[in-house]
Rosetta silent file (secondary structure, phi, psi, omega in degrees, C-alpha in Angstrom):
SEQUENCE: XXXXXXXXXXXXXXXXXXXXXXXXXXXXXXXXXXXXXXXXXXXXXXXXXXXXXXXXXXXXXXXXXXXXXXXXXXXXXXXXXXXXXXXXXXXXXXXXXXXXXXXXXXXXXXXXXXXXXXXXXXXXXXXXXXXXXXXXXXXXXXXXXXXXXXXXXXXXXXXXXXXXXXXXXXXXXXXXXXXXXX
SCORE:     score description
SCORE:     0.000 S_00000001
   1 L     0.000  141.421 -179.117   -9.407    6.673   99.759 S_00000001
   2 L   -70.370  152.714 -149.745   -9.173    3.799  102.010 S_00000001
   3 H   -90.234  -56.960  173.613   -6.246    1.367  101.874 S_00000001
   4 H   -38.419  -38.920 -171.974   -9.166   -1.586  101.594 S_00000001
   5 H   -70.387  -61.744 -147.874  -11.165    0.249   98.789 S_00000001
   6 H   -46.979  -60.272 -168.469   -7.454    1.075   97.130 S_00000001
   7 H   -69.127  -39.520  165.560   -6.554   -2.854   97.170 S_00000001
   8 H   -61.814  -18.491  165.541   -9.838   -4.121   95.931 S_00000001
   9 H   -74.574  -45.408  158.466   -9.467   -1.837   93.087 S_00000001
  10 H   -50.090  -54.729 -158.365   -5.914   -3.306   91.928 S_00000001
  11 H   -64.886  -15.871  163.986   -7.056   -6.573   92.509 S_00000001
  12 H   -72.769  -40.585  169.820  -10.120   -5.977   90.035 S_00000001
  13 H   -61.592  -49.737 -174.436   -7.701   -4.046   87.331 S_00000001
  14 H   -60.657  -70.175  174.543   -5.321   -7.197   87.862 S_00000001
  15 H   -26.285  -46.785 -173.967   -8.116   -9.905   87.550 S_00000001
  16 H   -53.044  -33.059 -164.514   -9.246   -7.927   84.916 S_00000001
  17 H   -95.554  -77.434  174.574   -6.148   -7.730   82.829 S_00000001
  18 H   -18.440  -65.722 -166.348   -5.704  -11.428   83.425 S_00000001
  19 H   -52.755  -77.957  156.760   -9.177  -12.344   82.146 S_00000001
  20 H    12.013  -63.325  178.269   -8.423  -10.041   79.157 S_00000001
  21 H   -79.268  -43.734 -175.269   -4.945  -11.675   78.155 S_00000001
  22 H   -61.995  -51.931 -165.848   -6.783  -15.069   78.659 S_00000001
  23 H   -50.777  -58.576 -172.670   -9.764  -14.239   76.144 S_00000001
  24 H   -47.216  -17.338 -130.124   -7.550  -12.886   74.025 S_00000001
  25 H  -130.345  -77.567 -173.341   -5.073  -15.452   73.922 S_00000001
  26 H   -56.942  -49.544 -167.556   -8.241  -17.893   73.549 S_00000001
  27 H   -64.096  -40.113  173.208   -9.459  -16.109   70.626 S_00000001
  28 H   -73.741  -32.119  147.861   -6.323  -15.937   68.359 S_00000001
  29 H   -63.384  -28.985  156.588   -5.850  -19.456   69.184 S_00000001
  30 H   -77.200  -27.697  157.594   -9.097  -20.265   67.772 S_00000001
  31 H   -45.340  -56.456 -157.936   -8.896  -18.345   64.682 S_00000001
  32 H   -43.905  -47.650 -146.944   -5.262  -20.151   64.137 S_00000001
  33 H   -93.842  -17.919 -177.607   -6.910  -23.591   64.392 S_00000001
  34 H   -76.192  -17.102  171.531  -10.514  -22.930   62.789 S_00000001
  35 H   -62.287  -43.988 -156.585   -7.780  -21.470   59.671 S_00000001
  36 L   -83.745   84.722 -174.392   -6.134  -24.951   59.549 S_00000001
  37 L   -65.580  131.479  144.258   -7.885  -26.335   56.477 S_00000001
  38 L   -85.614   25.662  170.465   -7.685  -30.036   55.749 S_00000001
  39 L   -51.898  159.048  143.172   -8.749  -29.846   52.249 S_00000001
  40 L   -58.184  163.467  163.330   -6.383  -31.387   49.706 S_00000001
  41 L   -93.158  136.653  145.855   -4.249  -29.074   47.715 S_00000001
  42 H   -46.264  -24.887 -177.445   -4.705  -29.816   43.814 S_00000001
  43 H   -70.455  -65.404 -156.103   -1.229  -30.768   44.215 S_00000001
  44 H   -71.418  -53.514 -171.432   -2.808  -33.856   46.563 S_00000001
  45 H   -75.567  -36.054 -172.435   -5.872  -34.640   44.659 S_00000001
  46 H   -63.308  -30.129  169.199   -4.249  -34.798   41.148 S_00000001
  47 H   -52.705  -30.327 -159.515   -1.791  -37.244   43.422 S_00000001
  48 H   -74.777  -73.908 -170.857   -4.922  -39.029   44.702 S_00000001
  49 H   -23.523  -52.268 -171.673   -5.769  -39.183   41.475 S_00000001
  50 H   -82.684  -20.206 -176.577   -3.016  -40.639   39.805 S_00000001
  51 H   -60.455  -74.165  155.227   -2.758  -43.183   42.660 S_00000001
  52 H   -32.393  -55.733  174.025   -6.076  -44.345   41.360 S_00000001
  53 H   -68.097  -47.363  175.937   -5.286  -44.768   38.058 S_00000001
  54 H   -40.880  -84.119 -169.429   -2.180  -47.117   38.797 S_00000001
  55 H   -40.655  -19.479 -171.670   -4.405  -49.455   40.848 S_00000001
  56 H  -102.820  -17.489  149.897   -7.031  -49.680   38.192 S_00000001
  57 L  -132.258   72.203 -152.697   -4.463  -50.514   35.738 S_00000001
  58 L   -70.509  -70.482 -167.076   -2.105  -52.506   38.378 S_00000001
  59 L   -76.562   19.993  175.104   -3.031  -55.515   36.147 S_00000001
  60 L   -93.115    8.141 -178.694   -2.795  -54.221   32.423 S_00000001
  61 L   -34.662  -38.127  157.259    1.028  -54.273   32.596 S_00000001
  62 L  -106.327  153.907  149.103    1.328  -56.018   29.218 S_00000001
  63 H   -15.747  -69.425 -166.545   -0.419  -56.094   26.008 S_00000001
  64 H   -85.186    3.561  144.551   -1.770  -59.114   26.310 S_00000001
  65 H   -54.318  -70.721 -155.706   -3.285  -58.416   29.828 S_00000001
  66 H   -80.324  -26.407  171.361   -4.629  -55.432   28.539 S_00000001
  67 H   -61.219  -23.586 -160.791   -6.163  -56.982   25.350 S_00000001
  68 H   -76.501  -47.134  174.801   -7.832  -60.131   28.269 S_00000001
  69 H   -59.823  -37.353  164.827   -9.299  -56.640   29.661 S_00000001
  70 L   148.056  -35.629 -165.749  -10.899  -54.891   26.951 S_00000001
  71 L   -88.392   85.176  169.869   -7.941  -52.536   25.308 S_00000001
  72 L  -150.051   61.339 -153.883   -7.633  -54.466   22.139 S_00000001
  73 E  -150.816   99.806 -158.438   -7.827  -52.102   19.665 S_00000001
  74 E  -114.254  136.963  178.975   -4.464  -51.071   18.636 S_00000001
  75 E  -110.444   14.346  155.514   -4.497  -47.421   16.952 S_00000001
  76 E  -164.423  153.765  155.891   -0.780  -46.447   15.798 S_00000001
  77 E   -53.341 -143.331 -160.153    2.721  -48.200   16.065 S_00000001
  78 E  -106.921  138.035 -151.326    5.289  -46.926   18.351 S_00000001
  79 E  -138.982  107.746 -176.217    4.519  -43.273   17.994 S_00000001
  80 E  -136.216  137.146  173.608    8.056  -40.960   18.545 S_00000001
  81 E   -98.168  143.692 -170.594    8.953  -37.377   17.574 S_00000001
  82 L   -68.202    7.522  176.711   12.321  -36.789   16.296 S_00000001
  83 L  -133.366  -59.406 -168.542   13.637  -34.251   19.328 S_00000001
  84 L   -61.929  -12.313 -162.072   10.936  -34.763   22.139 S_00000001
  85 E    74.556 -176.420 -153.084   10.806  -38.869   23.088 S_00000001
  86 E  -105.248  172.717 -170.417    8.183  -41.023   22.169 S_00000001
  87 E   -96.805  -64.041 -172.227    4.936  -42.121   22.795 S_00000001
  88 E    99.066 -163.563 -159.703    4.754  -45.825   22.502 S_00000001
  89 E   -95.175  110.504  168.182    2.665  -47.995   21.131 S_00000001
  90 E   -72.453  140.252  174.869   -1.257  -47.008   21.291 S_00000001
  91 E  -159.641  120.238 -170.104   -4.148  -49.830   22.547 S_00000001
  92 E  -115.017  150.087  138.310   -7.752  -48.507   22.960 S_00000001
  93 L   -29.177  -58.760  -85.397  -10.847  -49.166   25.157 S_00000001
  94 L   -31.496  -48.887 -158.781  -13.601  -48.553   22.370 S_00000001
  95 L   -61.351  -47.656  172.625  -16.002  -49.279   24.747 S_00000001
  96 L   -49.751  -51.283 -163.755  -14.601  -46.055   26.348 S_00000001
  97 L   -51.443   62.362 -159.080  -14.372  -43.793   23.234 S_00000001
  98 L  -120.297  -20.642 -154.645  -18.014  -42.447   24.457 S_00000001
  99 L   113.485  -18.134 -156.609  -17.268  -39.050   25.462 S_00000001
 100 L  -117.394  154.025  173.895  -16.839  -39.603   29.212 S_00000001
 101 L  -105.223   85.032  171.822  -14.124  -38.435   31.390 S_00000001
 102 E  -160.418  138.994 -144.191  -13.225  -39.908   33.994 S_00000001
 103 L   -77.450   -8.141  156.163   -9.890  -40.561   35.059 S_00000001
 104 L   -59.164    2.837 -164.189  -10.352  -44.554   36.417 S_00000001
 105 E  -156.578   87.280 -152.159  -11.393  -45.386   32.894 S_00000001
 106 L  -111.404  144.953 -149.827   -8.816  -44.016   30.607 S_00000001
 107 L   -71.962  -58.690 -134.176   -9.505  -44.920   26.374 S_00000001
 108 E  -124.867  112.582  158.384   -5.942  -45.482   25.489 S_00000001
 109 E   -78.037  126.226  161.081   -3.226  -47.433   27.370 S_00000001
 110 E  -128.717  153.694 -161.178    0.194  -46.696   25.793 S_00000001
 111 E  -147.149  138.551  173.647    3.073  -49.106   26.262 S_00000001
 112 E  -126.662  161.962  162.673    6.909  -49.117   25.428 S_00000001
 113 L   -19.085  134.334  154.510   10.060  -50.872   25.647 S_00000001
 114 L   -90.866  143.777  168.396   11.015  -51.742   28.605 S_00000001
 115 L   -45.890  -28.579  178.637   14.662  -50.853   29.709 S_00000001
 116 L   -96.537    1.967  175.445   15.487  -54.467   30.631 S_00000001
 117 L    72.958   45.667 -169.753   14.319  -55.835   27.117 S_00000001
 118 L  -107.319   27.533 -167.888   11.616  -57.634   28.874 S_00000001
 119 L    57.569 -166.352 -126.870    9.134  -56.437   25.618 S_00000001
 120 L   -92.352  105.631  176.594    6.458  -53.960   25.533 S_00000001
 121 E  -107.711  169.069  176.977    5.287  -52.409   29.071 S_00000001
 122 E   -90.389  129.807 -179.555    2.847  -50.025   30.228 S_00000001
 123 E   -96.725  -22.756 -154.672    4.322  -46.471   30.596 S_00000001
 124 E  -165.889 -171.099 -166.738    0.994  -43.850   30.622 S_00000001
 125 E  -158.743  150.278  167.691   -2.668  -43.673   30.012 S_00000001
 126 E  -132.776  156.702 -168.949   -4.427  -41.192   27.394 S_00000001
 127 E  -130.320  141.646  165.780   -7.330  -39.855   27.927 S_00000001
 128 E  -139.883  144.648 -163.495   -9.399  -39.118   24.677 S_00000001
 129 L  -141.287  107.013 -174.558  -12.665  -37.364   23.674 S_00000001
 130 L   -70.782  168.614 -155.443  -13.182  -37.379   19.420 S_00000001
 131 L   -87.332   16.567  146.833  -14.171  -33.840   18.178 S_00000001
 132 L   -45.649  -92.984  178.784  -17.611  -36.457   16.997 S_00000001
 133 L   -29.613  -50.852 -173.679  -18.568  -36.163   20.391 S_00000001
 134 L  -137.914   78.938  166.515  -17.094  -32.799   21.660 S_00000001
 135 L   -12.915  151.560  173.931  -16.465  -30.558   18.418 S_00000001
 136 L   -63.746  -52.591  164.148  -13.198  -28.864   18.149 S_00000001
 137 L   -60.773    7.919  151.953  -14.704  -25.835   18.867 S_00000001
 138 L  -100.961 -178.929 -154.655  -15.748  -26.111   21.752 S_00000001
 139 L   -66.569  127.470 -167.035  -14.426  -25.508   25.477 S_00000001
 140 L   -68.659  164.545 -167.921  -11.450  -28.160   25.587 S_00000001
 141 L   -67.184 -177.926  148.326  -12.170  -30.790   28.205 S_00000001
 142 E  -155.696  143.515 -178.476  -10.346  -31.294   31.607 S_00000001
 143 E  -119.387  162.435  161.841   -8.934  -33.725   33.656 S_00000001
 144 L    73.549  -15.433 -146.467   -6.617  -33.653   36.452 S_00000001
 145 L    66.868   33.834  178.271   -6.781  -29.720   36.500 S_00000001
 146 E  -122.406  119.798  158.544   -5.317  -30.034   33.132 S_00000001
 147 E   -59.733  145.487 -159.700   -6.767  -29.072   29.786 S_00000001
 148 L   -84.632 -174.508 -170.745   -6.851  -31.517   26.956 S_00000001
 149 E  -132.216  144.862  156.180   -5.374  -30.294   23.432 S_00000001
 150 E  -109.458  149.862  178.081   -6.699  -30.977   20.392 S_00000001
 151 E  -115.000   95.879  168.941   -5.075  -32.774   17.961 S_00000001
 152 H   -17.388  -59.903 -138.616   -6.257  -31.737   14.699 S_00000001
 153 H   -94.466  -17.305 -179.543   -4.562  -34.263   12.299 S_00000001
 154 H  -106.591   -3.743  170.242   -6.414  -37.540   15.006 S_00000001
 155 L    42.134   59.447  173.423   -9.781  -35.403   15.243 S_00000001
 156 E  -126.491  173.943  126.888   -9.330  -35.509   18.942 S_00000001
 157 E   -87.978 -179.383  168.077   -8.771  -33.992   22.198 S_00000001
 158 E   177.444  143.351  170.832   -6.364  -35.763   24.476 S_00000001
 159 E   -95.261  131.377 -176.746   -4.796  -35.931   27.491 S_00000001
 160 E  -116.294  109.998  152.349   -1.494  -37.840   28.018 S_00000001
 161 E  -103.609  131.735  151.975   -0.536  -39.079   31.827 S_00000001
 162 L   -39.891   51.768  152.349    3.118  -40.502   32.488 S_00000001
 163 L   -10.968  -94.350 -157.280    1.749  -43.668   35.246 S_00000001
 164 L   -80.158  -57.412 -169.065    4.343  -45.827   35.014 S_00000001
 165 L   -92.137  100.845  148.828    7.203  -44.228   33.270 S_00000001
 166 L   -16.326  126.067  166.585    8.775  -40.899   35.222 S_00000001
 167 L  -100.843  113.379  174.257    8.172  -37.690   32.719 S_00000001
 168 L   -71.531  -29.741 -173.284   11.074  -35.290   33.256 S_00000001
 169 L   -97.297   10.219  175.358    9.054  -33.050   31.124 S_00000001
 170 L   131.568  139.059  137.931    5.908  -33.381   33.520 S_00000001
 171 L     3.216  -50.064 -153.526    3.417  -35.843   34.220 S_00000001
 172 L  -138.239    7.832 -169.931    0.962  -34.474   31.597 S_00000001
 173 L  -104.470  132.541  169.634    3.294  -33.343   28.816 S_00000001
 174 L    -6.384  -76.839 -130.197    2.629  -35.298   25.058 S_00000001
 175 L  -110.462  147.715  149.856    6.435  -36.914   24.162 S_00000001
 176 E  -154.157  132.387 -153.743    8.613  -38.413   26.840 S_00000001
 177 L   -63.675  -17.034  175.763   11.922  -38.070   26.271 S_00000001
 178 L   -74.680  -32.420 -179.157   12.528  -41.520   28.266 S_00000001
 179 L   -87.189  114.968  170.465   10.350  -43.255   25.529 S_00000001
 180 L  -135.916  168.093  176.169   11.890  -44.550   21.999 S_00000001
 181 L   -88.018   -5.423 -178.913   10.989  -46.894   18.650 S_00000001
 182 L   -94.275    0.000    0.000   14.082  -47.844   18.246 S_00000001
């Protein structure tokens, strides 16, 4: 074999090997980046979410706000379990109390002390759907990614979100231990 043929043959393996390492290279970088979902995470949209609800009830901060608004329908005192924290104060939507779910338009505002003794603020939102409407027996509702509970003894389902007031015990959990009647 000729020294010319000999060299044109590396230089064809090398080119070769180059192109090779290049595709390859290009392809696994293109997997990487067509992989790199922007979707939200449920972690992000229930965030979104919640985001939402503050601005839509930016201006309900008080009672009397929220009565000027539509929530003037108040359905228990200051509502506290003796180990867990409290509740508040209930003040419904009626207008809501339809059945629908959706988390801008939540039935029940509930509002507690405030820490500076500046009277009765908004802490949370409830979300409620009576078992009129959606039977107990049937598939509980959901918001949030969360499923609602029924509460037998209110012939409800319901959701409870923490807005305003920090939950230690979640977001989405009933009682907060930050909330009291006395």
């Amino acid at each position: 074999m000729n020294i010319i043929k000999l060299k044109s043959i590396i230089s064809f393996r090398k080119n070769l090997f180059v192109l090779l390492t290049f595709g390859i290279t290009s392809i696994a970088f293109l997997s990487v980046s067509c992989n790199n979902d922007d979707t939200p995470t449920q972690e992000e949209k229930i965030n979104t979410m919640l985001k939402e609800v503050r601005k839509v009830t930016s201006s309900l901060t008080t009672i009397e706000s929220a009565e000027n608004l539509g929530w003037n329908n108040k359905l228990s005192d200051c509502v506290e379990h003796p180990t867990e924290g409290g509740m508040g104060y209930h003040i419904a939507n009626m207008d809501y109390m339809d059945g629908r779910i959706n988390h801008k338009e939540p039935q029940v505002l509930l509002f507690a002390s405030s820490s500076n003794n500046e009277g009765l603020q908004l802490v949370g939102v409830e979300y409620i759907v009576p078992f009129t409407i959606l039977p107990s027996s049937a598939e509980a509702p959901e918001l949030f990614f969360k499923k609602f509970h029924k509460n037998e003894d209110q012939q409800i389902w319901a959701l409870h979100a923490w807005t305003e007031l920090e939950n230690p015990k979640g977001t989405f959990y009933d009682w907060n231990p930050k909330v009291s009647c006395q």
